[in-house]
C-alpha positions in Angstrom: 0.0 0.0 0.0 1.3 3.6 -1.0 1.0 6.7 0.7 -1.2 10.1 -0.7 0.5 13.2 0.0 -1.8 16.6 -0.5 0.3 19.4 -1.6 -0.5 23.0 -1.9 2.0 24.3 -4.7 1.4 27.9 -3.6 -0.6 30.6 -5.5 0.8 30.4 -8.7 4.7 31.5 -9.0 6.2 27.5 -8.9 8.4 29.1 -7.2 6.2 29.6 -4.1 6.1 26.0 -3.6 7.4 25.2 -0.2 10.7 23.0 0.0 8.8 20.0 1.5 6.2 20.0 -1.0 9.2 20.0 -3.7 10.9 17.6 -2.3 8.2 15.0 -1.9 7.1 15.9 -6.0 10.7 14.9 -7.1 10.2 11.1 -5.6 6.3 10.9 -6.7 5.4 7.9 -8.3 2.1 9.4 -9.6 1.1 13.3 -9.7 -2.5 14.2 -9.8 -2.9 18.3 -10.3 -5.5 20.8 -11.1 -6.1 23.2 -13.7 -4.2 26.2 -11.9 -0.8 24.5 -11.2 2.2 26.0 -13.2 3.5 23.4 -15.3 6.6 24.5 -14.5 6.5 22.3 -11.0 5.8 19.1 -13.4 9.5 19.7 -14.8 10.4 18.3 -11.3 9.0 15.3 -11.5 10.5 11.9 -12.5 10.5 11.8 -16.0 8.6 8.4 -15.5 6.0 9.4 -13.6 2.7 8.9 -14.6 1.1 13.0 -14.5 -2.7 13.4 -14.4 -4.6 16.4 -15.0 -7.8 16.9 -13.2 -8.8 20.6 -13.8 -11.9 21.1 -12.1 -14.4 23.5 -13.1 -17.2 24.8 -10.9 -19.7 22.6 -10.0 -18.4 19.3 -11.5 -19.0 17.2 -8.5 -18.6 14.0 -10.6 -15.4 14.9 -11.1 -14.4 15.4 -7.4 -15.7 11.7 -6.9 -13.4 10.7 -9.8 -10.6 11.8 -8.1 -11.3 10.3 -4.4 -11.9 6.9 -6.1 -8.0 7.7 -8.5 -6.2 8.3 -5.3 -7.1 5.5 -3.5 -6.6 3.5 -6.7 -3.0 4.6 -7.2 -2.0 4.6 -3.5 -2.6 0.7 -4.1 -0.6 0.3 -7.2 2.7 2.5 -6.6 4.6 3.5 -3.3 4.1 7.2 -3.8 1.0 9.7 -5.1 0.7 13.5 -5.2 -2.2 15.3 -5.4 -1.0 18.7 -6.4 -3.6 21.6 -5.6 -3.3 25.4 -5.6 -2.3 27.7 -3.0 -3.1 25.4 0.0 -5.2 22.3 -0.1 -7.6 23.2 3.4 -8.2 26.4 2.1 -10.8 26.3 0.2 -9.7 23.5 -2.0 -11.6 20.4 -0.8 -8.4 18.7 0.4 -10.3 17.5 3.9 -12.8 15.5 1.2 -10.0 13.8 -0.2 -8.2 12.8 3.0 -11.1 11.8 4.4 -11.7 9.8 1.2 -8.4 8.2 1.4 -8.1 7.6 4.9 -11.9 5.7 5.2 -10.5 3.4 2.6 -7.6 2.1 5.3 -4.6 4.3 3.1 -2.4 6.7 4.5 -2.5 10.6 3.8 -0.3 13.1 4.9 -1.4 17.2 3.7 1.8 19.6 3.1 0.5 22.9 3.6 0.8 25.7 0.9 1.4 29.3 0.4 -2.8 29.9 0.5 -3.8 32.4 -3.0 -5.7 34.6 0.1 -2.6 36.1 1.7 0.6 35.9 -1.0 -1.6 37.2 -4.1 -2.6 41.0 -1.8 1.3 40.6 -1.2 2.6 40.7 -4.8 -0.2 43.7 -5.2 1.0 45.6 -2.4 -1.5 45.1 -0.4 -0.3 43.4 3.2 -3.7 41.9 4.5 -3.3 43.3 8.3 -1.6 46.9 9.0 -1.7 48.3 12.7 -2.7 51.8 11.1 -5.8 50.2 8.7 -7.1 46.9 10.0 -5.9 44.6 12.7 -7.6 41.1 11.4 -8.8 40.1 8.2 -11.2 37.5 6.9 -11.5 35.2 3.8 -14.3 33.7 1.7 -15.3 32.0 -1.1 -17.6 33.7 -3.6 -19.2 30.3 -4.4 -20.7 27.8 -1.9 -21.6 24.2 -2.4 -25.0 23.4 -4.1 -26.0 26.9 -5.8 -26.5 27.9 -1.8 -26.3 31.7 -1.5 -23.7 33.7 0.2 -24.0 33.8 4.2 -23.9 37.5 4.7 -22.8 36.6 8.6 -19.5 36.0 7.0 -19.4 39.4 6.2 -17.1 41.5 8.8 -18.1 44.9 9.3 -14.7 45.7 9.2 -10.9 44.7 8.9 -9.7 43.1 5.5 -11.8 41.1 3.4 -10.9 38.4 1.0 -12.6 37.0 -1.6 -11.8 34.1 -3.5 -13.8 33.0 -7.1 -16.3 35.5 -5.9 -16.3 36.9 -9.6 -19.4 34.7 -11.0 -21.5 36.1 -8.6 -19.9 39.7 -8.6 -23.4 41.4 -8.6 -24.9 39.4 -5.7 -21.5 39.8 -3.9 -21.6 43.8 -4.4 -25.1 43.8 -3.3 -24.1 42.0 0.2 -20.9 44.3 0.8 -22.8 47.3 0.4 -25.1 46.1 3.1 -22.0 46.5 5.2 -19.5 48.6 3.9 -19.7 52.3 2.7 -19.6 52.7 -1.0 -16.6 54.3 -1.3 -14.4 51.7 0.5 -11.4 50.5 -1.7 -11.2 47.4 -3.3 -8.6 45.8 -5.8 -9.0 42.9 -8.3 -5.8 41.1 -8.6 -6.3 38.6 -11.7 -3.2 36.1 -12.0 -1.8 37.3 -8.9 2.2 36.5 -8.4 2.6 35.5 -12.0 4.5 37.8 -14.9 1.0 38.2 -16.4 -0.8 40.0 -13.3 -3.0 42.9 -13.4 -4.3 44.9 -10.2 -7.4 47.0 -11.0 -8.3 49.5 -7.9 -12.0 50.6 -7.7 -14.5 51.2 -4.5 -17.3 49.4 -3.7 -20.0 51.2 -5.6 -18.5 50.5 -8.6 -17.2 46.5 -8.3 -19.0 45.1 -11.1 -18.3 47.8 -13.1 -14.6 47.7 -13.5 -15.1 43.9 -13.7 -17.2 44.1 -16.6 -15.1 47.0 -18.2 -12.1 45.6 -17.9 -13.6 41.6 -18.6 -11.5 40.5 -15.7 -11.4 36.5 -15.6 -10.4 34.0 -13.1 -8.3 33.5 -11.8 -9.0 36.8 -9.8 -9.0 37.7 -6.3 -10.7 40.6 -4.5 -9.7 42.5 -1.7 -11.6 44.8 -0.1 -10.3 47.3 3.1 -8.2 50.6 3.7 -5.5 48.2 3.5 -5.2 48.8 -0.1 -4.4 52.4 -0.1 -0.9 51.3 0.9 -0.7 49.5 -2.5 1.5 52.8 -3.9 4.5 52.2 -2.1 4.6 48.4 -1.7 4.1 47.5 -4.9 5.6 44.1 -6.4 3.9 43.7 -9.4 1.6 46.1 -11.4 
C-alpha cells in the first residue's frame, strides 16, 4: 500500500512552492494536479511518472468523486502519489474531502501545507492583509458555496480586511451584500493572475465593483480585496 500526499503548490509562481512539498514531487510515483498548477512544478517530477490532469471547473462534483476513487486506486498500485492543488489544499480546495476519502478506505495521507492564494496574491499587489494603522484582522471567503446555496452575509465583517476568493461569478450578488456592510466608497482591488508575470491589479470602491469587472472583462483567476488596507498598495508594490 502507497501513501497520498496533499500538496499545496502555492498561488501560482512554482516558485512559491514550499521545500517539503518540492521535495516530496521529485520522488512521486504518480502526480494528480488541477487546472491552476504551473507546469513548470511538473518539470520536477520523475520523467517516468505517470502525470494526471484533473482541472476542475465549478460545479463538476462528478469529477471530485473521480478523483477520491484515483487516489485510493493509485496509492494501491505504486509507493508514492501526489495530489497537487493550488495555493493550500484546506483552504478552500476540498483537500479534507480527499483525505477523508483516502483515509476511510484504510490508506495513508499526509497534507503539506501551501502558500494559501488569500494572503501571498494581496502581497505581490502591495496590499499586506493586516496593517496596525488600517485593520488589525482580516477575513477570507469563497464567492461560491456548495450546491447553488447563497452567500451567508454573517460571513461578512463589518470591518478589517476582506478576502474573496472565485467571488467573480456572482460579482453582482457579492456587491449587493458588501454594500449592506461597507460604505460605497471603500477600496477594493481585483488582482487577476496574482504572483505570475501576467498579473493585473485593477483598484475601484465598492460602488463601482461590477463595473470595472465588466469594463475591464476580468477573468479568473481573480481575487478581491476589499479594506483601507489597499491604499498602501503605492509604495509596496511588487507587481503592477
Amino acid at each position: 500500500m502507497g501513501k497520498v500526499y496533499l500538496i499545496g503548490a502555492g498561488p501560482g509562481d512554482p516558485e512559491l512552492i514550499t521545500l517539503k512539498g518540492l521535495k516530496i514531487l521529485q520522488i512521486a510515483d504518480v502526480i494528480l494536479y488541477d487546472r491552476l498548477i504551473s507546469k513548470d512544478l511538473l518539470n520536477y517530477a520523475r520523467r517516468d511518472a505517470e502525470k494526471i490532469y484533473v482541472g476542475k471547473e465549478l460545479g463538476e462534483a462528478n469529477l471530485q468523486n473521480w478523483i477520491n476513487k484515483t487516489l485510493v486506486e493509485k496509492a494501491k498500485e505504486y509507493n508514492i502519489v501526489v495530489r497537487l492543488k493550488g495555493g493550500d489544499p484546506y483552504v478552500f480546495g476540498r483537500g479534507e474531502e480527499e483525505c477523508y476519502y483516502v483515509k476511510s478506505q484504510g490508506l495513508e495521507c499526509e497534507v503539506i501545507p501551501g502558500i494559501s492564494s488569500a494572503i501571498a496574491v494581496p502581497a505581490y499587489a502591495g496590499i499586506p492583509v493586516t496593517s496596525r494603522y488600517f485593520s488589525s484582522g482580516f477575513t477570507v471567503i469563497s464567492g461560491n458555496r456548495a450546491e447553488g446555496k447563497e452567500i451567508d452575509e454573517d460571513y461578512i465583517p463589518k470591518k478589517g480586511t476582506l478576502v474573496i476568493l472565485m467571488g467573480l461569478s456572482n460579482i453582482n450578488k457579492l456587491q449587493n451584500i458588501l454594500l449592506k456592510t461597507r460604505q460605497k466608497d471603500t477600496p477594493v482591488a481585483i488582482i487577476q493572475n496574482g504572483t505570475l508575470n501576467s498579473q493585473k491589479v485593477y483598484v475601484t470602491t465598492l460602488e463601482n465593483l461590477s463595473l470595472t469587472v465588466e469594463k475591464n472583462n476580468i477573468k479568473s483567476p481573480a481575487i478581491i480585496v476589499v479594506g483601507e488596507v489597499i491604499k498602501l498598495r503605492e509604495s509596496l508594490w511588487k507587481l503592477s
